[in-house]
C-alpha positions in Angstrom: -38.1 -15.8 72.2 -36.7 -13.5 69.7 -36.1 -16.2 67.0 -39.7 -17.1 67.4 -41.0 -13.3 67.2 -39.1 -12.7 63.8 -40.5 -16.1 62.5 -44.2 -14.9 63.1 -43.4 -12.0 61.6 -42.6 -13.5 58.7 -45.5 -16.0 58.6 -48.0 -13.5 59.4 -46.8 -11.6 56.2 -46.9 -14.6 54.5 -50.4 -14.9 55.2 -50.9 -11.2 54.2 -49.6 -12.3 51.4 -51.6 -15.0 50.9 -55.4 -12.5 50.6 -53.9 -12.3 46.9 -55.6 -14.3 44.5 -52.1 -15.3 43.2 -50.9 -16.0 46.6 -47.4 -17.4 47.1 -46.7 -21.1 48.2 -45.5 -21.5 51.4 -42.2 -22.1 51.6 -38.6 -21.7 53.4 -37.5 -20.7 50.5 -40.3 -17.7 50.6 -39.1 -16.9 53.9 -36.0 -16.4 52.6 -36.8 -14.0 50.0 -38.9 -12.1 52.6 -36.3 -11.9 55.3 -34.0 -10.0 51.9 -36.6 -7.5 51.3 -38.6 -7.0 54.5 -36.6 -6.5 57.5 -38.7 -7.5 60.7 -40.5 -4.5 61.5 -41.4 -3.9 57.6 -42.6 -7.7 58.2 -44.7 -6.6 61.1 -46.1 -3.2 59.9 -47.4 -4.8 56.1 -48.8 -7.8 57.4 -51.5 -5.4 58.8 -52.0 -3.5 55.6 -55.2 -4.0 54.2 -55.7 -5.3 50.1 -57.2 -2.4 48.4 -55.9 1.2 48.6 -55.8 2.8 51.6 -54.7 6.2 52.7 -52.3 7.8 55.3 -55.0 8.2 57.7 -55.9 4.6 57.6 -52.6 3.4 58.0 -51.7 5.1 60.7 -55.0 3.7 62.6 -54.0 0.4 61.7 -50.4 0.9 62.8 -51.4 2.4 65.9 -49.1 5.5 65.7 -49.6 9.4 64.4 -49.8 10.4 60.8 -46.2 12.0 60.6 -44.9 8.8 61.6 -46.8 6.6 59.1 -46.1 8.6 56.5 -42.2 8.4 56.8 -42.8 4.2 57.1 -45.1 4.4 54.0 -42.7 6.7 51.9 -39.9 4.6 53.2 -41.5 1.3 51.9 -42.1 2.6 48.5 -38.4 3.4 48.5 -38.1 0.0 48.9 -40.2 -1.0 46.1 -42.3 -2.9 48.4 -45.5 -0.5 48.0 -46.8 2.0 45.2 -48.6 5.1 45.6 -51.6 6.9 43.5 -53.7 9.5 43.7 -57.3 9.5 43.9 -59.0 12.8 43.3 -56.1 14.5 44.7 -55.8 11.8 48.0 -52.9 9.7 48.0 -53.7 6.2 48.9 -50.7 3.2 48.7 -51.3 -0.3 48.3 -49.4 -3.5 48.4 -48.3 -5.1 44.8 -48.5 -8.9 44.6 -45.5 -10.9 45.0 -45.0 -11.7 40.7 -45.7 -8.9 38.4 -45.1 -6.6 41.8 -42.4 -6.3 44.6 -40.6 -9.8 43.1 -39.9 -7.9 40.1 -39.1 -4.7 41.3 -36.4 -6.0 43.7 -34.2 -6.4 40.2 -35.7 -3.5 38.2 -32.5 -1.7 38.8 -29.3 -2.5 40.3 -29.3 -2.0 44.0 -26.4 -1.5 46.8 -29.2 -2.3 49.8 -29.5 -6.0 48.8 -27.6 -8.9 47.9 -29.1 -9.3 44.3 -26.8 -12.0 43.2 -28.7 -13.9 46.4 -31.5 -13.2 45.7 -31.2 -14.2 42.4 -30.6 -17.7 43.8 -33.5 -17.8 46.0 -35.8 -16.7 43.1 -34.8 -19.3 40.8 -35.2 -22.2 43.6 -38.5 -20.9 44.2 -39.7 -20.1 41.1 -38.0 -22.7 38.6 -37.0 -25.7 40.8 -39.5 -25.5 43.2 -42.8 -25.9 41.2 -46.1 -25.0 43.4 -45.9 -20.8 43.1 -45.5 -21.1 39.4 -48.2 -23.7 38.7 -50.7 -21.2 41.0 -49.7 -18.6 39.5 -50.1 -19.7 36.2 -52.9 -22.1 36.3 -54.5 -21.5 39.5 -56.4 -19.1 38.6 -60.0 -19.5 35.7 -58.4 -16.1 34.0 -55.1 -16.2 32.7 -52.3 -13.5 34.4 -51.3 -12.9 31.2 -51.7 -12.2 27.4 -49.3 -11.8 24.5 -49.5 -9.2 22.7 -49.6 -9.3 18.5 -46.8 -8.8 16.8 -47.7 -6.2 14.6 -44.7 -6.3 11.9 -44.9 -9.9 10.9 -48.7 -9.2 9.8 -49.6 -8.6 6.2 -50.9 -4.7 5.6 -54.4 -5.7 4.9 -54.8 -8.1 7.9 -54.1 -4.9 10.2 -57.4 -3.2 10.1 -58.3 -6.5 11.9 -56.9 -6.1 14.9 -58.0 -4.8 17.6 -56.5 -1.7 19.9 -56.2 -3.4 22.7 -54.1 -6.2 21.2 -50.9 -4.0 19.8 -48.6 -2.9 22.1 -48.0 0.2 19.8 -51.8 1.0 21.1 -50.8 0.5 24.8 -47.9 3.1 24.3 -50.0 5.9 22.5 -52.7 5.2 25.1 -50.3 5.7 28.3 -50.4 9.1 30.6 -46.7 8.0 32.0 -44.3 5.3 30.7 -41.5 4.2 32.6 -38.6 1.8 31.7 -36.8 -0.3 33.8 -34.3 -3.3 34.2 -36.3 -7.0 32.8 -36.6 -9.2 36.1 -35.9 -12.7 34.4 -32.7 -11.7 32.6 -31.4 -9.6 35.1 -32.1 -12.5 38.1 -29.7 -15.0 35.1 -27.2 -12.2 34.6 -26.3 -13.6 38.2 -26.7 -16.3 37.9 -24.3 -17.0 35.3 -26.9 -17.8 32.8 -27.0 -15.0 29.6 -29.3 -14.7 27.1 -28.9 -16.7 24.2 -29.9 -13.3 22.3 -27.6 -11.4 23.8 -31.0 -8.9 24.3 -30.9 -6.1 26.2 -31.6 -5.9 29.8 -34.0 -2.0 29.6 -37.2 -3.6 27.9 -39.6 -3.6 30.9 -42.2 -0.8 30.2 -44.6 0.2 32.9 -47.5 2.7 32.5 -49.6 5.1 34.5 -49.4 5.1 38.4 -47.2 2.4 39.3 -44.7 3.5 36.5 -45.0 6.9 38.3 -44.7 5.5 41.7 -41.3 3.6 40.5 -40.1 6.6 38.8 -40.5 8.8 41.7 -39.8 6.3 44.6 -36.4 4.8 44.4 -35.6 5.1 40.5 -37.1 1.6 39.7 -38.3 3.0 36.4 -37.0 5.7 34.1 -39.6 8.5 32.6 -39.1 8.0 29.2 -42.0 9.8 26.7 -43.6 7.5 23.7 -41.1 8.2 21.4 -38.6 6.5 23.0 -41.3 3.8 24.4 -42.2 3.0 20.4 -38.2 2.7 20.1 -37.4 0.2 22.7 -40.6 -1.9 21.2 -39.1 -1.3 17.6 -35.4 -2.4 19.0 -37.5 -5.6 20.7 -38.8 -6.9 17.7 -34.9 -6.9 16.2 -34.4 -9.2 18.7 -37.4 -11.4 18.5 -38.7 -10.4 21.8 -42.1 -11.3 22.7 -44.8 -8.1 23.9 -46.9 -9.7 26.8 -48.8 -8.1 29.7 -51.5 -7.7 32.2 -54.5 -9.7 30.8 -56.8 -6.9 30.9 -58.5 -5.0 28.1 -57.3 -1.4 29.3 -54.1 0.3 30.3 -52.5 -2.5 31.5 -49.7 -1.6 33.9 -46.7 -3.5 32.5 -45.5 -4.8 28.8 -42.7 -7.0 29.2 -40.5 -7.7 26.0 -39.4 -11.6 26.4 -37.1 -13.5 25.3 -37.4 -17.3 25.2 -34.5 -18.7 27.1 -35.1 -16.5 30.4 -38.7 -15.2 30.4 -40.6 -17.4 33.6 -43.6 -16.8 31.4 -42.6 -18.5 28.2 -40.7 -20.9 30.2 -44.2 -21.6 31.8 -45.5 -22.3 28.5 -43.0 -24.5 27.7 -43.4 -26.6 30.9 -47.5 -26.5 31.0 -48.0 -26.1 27.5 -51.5 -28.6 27.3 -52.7 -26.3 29.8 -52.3 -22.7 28.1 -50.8 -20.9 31.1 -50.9 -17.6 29.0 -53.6 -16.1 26.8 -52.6 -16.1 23.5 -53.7 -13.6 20.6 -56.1 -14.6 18.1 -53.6 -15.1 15.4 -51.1 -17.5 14.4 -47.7 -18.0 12.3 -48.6 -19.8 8.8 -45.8 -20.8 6.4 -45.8 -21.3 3.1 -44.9 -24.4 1.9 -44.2 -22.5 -1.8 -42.1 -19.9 -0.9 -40.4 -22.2 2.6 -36.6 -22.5 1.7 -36.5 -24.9 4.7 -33.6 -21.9 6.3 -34.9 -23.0 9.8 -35.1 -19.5 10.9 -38.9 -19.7 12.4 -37.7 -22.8 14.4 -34.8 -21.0 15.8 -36.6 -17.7 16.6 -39.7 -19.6 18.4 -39.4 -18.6 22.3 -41.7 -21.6 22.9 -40.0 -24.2 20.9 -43.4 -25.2 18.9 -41.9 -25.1 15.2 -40.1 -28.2 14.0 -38.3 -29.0 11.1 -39.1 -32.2 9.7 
């Protein structure tokens, strides 16, 4: 009876899960990467949570238990990394991230004693690169792409700049930010363990997050570090050396992350690669011409393309 108990719990978060529009594929794979980050009563208490913001008050209703109590579960979970906080006109309210860009992520956003992340690592990559039907939904599910590159601004000639718009350079999104945090990128962290390094030897501190749920990170369990714009415009400058890629949330204002990608471990680029006809990720509005005048045929643009489109021939 008890071995049936935990599996609903599991399945029922599942499902709560599942009210995402991203969603996550069931699998037993997915019930093992819940069973590392949820124990069975967190299982239990966020499969009732609701999917917009909600407040203490509200939680405790839906919980069934006093304020105090909720509360401690509530601040204890963001500890965890498994909800984020915000205030709203002075009311806290918490919600619960989605599974990719969200509690997956943050799980490896720092190094952890609480978890086995070298397992975890495992379980990720079977369910997100060998196992195929979470990374298709997530990508191509959905009529609006989850994400968008952002341009990179050095590469472009001084009078094309006036052209572009704010809210495609990532310098923009930094200057624009009320709180930046920096934390530990997800993909080459989870291939750190499992024996797979980056082929650009790229740092691992690249993954900027702005406004609440950088604060929320910062403040609940070290997740993120504050770090002001100065040091933001660094890590960006110290990216493009390493022929990182700027992508984030495809929306037109203060998106919440900017990853800095590299080709060989990045799931997004590696989702380009593998759906390519299909355009998993929205791309910018500009792209790479050479010229065959000045081309010494060096083969650097080949070897520096994260999605493998140049050729030489």
């Amino acid at each position: 009876m008890g071995h049936l108990t935990s599996r609903d719990a599991y399945r029922n978060l599942e499902d709560r899960i599942n009210w995402f529009t991203q969603g996550a594929a069931p699998s037993e794979t997915l019930t093992k990467i819940l069973r590392v980050l949820f124990t069975e009563k967190e299982a239990k208490w966020v499969a009732k949570l609701p999917i917009r913001p909600f407040t203490l008050k509200k939680a405790a209703r839906l919980w069934g238990t006093t304020e105090a109590k909720a509360e401690k579960l509530l601040d204890h979970l963001c500890e965890k990394g498994l909800l984020v906080d915000s205030y709203d006109r002075g009311i806290r309210k918490f919600v619960l991230p989605p599974p990719m860009i969200g509690f997956f992520e943050f799980s490896l956003m720092r190094t952890r004693g609480d978890i086995d992340q070298k397992y975890l690592s495992e379980l990720f990559y079977q369910y997100i690169n060998v196992e195929e039907d979470f990374i298709k939904d997530l990508f191509l599910g959905m009529d609006t792409k989850l994400g968008r590159v952002f341009v990179n601004e050095p590469v472009l000639m001084t009078e094309k700049t006036n052209h572009i718009l704010d809210y495609e350079r990532a310098t923009h999104i930094i200057e624009d930010a009320d709180f930046i945090g920096v934390g530990t990128c997800f993909c080459r962290h989870k291939n750190y363990h499992l024996g797979i390094p980056c082929k650009l030897n790229a740092p691992m501190e690249t993954c900027l997050t702005f406004g609440n749920v950088a604060r929320s990170l910062a403040e609940h369990g070290g997740y993120t570090r504050r770090i002001d714009k100065s040091e933001a415009l660094e890590i960006l400058e110290m990216s493009y050396g390493y022929n990182l890629v700027q992508m984030g949330e495809n929306v037109r204002e203060r998106p919440a992350f900017m990853c800095n990608c590299c080709g060989c471990c990045c799931e997004a680029l590696n989702a380009v690669r593998r759906f390519a006809p299909m355009q998993p990720i929205a791309t910018t509005n500009y792209l790479p011409k050479i010229n065959p005048d000045e081309c010494v045929s060096c083969g650097k643009c080949e070897k520096v393309c994260p999605i493998l489109a140049i050729s030489m021939q």
